[in-house]
Every structure is written in structure tokens, then in C-alpha cells.
N, C-alpha and C positions, 0 to 999 in steps of 0.2 A: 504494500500500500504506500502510497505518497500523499504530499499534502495536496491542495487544491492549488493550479498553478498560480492563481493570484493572490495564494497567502506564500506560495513558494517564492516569488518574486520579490513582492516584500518585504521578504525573511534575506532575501538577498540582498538586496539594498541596503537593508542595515548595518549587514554585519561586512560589506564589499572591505572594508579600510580600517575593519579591527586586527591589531596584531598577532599572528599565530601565535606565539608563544605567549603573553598575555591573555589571550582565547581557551589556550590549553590549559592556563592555570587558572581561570574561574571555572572553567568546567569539570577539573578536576575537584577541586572544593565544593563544587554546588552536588557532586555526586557521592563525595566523603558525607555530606547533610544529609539526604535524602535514602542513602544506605543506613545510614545509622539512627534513620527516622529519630533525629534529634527533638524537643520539644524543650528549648532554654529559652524561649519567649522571644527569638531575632525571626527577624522572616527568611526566609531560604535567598530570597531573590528582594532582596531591601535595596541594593546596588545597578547602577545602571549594567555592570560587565556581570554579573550572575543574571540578566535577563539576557544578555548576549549569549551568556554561554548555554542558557535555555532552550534559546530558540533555534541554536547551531545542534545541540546534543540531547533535547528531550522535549522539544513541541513537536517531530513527526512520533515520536515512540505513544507518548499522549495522546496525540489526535488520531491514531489508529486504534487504539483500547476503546478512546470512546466512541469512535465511529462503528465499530464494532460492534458493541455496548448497545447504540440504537440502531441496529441492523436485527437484534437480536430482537431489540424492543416491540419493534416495528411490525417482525414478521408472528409474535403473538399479538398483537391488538392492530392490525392492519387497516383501518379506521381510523386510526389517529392520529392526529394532524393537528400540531399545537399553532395557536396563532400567538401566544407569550412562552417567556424564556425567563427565570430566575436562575444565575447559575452562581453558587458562593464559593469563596477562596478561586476565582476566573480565574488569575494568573494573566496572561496578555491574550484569553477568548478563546483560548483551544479547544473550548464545549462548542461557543458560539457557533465558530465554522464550521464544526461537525456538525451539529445541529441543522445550519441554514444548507449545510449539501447534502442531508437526507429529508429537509423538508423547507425547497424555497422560500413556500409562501408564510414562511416565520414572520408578522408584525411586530415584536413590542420585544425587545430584550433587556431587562435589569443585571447587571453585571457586579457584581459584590466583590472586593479586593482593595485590601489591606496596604498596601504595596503600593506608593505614590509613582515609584521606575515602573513598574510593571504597566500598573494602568496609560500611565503615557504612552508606552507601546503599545499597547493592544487596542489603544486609538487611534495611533498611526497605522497600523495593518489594516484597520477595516474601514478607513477613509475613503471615502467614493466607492468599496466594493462592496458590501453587505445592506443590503437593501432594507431589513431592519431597522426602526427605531430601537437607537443602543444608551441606557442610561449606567453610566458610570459609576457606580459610589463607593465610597472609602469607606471600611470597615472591617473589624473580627467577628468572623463564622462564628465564634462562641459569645459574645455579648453585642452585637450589632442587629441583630435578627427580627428584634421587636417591630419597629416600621416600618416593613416591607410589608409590598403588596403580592397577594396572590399571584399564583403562575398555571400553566395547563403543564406547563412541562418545569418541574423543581430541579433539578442538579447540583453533585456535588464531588469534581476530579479530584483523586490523588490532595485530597484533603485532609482524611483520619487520620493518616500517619503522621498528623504534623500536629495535632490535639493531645491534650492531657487527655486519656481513658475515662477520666473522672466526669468532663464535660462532656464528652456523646452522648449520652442519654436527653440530656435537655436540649443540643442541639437538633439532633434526629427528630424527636417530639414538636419541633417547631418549622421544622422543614417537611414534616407530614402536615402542620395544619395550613403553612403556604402552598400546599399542592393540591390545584383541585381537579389535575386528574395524573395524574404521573410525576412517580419520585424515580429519578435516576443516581444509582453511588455506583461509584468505582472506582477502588484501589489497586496497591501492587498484588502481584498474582504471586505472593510469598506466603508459608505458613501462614505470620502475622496480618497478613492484610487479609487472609481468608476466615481467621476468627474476628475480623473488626467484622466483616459482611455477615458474618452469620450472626453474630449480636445484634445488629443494625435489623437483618430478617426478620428476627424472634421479636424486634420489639416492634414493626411494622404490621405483623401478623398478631400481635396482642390486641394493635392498634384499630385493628378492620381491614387492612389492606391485603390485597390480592397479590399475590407473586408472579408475576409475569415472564421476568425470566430471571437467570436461567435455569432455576428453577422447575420441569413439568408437577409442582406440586406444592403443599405447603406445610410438609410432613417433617419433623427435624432430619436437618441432613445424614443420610448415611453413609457417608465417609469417615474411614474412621484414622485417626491420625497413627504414624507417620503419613498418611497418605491428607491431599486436600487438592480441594475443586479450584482450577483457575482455567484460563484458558491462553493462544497465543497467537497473536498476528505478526504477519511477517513485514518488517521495515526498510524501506531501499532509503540509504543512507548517502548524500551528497557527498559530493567530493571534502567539501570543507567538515563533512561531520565526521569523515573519515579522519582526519588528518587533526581535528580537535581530540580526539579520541584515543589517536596512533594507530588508527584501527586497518588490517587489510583487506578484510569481509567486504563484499560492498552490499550486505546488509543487514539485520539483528532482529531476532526474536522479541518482541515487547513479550512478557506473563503479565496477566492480569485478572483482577476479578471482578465482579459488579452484583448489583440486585435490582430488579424494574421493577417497584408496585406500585398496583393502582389502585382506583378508587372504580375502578370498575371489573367485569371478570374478566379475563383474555377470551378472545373469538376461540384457541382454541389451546391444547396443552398434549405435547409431542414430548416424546423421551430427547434427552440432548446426550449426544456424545459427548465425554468427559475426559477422553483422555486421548492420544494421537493414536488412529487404527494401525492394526497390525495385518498387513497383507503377506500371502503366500500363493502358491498357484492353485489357485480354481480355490482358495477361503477369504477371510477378513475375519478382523475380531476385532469387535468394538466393545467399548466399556462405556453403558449406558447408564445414565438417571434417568427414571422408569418413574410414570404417569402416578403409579403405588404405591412412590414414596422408595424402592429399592434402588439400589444400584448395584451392579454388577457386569462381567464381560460375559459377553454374548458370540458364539460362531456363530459364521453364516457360508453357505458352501454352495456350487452350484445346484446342488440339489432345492435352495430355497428360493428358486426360481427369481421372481421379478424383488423380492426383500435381499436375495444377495448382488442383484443388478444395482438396488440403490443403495447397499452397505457399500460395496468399494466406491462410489461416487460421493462417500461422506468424508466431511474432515472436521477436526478437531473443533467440537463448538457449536456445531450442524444439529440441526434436530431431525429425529427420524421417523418418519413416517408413509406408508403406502396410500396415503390420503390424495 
């Protein structure tokens, strides 16, 4: 996946006459933070070169998880079609765009971040291109929440791991009541960021809300650790993010995880693949979350006729079904 070329061009622009070695070293820092899911009360990206180094080394890895995230959304409530946007801790709009390129007709975007650098930038990026009204405001996710207005579509990227544990519960609780019809989270596709989603689930479904994805169910998860649910899109990495990075790949696996609920039921609920298939000649074996609440791996062999046609055509994150 890439970014959208008009957010890719701008992202070039900016950084055409920052210097590599300076490049290198805030991206290095900003990703020593963000590994160590620090929480000492600084913002990750409080500096104009830590939004550089953002935008060179983790706004395409971002914007694919959440792109991703509502592809998933999308394909259980396929009807939905938000005309507003609340999205908290924005960063420089990497929901936005995702957002406004799975669903043009986006009106009304509130944009929440903390970050005086940050928001300057993610004003400039979407200058003359996002056809959205975009309202900017300065605030923390954990005490800034109270004034906002509702949303169809609530959001919250790569946010919990930068919170005290202690504060999600009230923040989640208030970003369910700004949602009046879809709550979108999505963190790192680590242990840790798959138990922040599964607390955030439990308390969603306490709350009345419907699990949408990815999720086919709303049964506690059955994964049982060492093992956990994330999922993985694949990232084409610019020449510069190579080189920010020291990287030879020319591209990187994002992990990541999420939860979509609503305030309505999903059209419909399909088993999702949960882990990368395993193919051989004439099987596949996939490892399914099941409609029932189970998860487990499943063969499929030419003998299962048109369900082994559409098992090898599945990939990691895909939901299944002969529907």
C-alpha cells in the first residue's frame, strides 16, 4: 500500500531540504519513544524535526493500518457512509486521509491534537486537497474531550500506547458517547496493544455496542496468550524512508490491531482469518475466528470444492465466507 499521491507529494515537499543525517536522528528517537510506549507526559512529536521524521518513517506505516482498519469497517456495515469525522491524538491527519479515500463524500472533520508542530503540518498537507471542512483544535485525549461535538465516524490512531492505563476507561467512555454511529481504535499489532483493544472491547460491549470488526462476534476473545490477534499490511517505502531508516527492503510489514463498534448491528458477520495461511499442493490452512465465538485452524483441500477455491484466495485479515 502507498499513500494517496497528493498526500505523497506533500510529504515531499516538506521534507525535499531536511538533512539526512539530522532526518536519521529524529527518526531514530521518535522510534526509541514509541517502542518503549513511553508515557512521561512530553508528546512524541512536540518538535518540528520529530514531525519530519514522522512523516519520512511512520505516516505511510499508519495510514495503511488505518486504511485497512476501515476496509474492514466498511465491508461489515457497507451502508455507511459518515458525513462527520472526530478523530483524537490526529497527529498531522493520517485518519483524515484515510478516511476521505475510502469515503469522498466526508463533510465536517474535527481534528483533536495536542501538538502545536504537528497541527501546522497536517494543515499544510491538506491545503487545497481534502475537500472536507477541517476544524483544528488543540488538546489532550484525556482531559480535553468534554466540548466536542458529536461524530458518525469517532477515531482514535496509535493513541493508547501513549496514555497512562489508568485514564482509558474515562477516555473510551467519552468517545463512545461522541459516537453516534461508529467508534474506530487502532493500535500497535504487539502483545501490549492487543490487550489495550481487548479492554477497550469488553468495555464497549458493556457499553451497548456492537462489534463490527474484526471481530465475527462479541464473545470474549479466544486467543489464548503467548498467542494474540493482530493483523499486517504490506508498506512500499520511498527512497528517503529507506535511507532515514538505513533500510534495504524496499518495503515493511506494518502489525497492527483495531476494534469497529457500533451503535448499530453489522449487515453481516463472516469468520476472519487471523493468522497468515498456510498453503501446500492441492490444501491451505487457515486459522479462523468463527461467527461462535471459537477460533481455530481449519484445512481445506480440493476435495472442499468451491470453500477450498476461496480459502487459497484469502489473506491474512480477509473474512470468509461462500456468501
Amino acid at each position: 500500500m502507498e499513500l494517496p499521491a497528493p498526500l505523497r507529494q506533500a510529504v515531499d515537499r516538506i521534507l525535499e531540504k531536511v538533512p539526512l543525517p539530522v532526518l536519521k536522528q529524529a527518526a531514530k528517537t521518535l522510534s526509541d519513544r514509541y517502542r518503549a510506549e513511553l508515557r512521561d507526559g512530553r508528546l512524541h512529536m512536540a518538535e518540528d524535526m520529530a514531525v519530519k521524521a514522522y512523516l519520512a518513517t511512520r505516516l505511510p506505516a499508519t495510514y495503511a493500518a488505518v486504511r485497512a482498519s476501515l476496509d474492514a469497517l466498511n465491508e461489515a456495515q457497507p451502508g455507511f457512509a459518515p458525513k462527520t469525522l472526530l478523530d483524537v491524538g490526529a497527529g498531522p491527519g493520517t485518519v483524515l486521509w484515510a478516511t476521505t479515500d475510502q469515503w469522498p463524500d466526508l463533510e465536517q472533520a474535527t481534528l483533536l491534537e495536542a501538538s502545536s508542530a504537528v497541527r501546522k503540518v497536517g494543515e499544510t498537507l491538506a491545503a487545497d486537497t481534502i475537500a472536507a471542512r477541517i476544524a483544528w483544535l488543540a488538546g489532550d485525549v484525556t482531559i480535553d474531550l468534554a466540548d466536542l461535538k458529536p461524530a458518525d465516524l469517532v477515531t482514535a490512531a496509535y493513541v493508547l500506547d501513549e496514555i497512562t492505563p489508568a485514564s482509558l476507561p474515562k477516555m473510551i467512555d467519552r468517545l463512545w458517547q461522541l459516537t453516534t454511529d461508529t467508534l474506530l481504535i487502532v493500535e500497535p499489532g504487539t502483545p501490549a496493544g492487543w490487550q489495550r483493544i481487548l479492554a477497550v472491547r469488553r468495555q464497549l460491549i458493556e457499553a451497548g455496542a456492537h462489534v463490527l470488526a474484526p471481530c465475527p462476534h462479541e464473545a470474549p476473545c479466544a486467543l489464548i496468550q503467548p498467542d494474540w490477534c493482530h493483523f499486517a499490511r504490506r508498506v512500499a517505502r520511498s527512497r528517503l524512508h529507506r535511507l532515514a531508516k538505513d533500510a534495504e527492503v524496499p518495503w515493511e510489514d506494518e502489525k497492527f490491531i483495531y476494534v469497529a463498534a457500533s451503535r448499530q448491528l453489522p449487515a453481516s458477520r463472516q469468520a476472519r482469518v487471523v493468522a497468515p495461511p498456510k498453503s501446500g499442493s492441492g490444501k491451505v490452512l487457515l486459522k479462523l475466528c468463527q461467527e461462535d465465538g471459537s477460533a481455530g485452524e481449519r484445512l481445506f483441500t480440493k476435495r472442499d470444492g468451491a470453500e477450498f477455491k476461496l480459502a487459497r484466495r484469502l489473506d491474512w485479515g480477509d473474512r470468509f465466507s461462500l456468501e
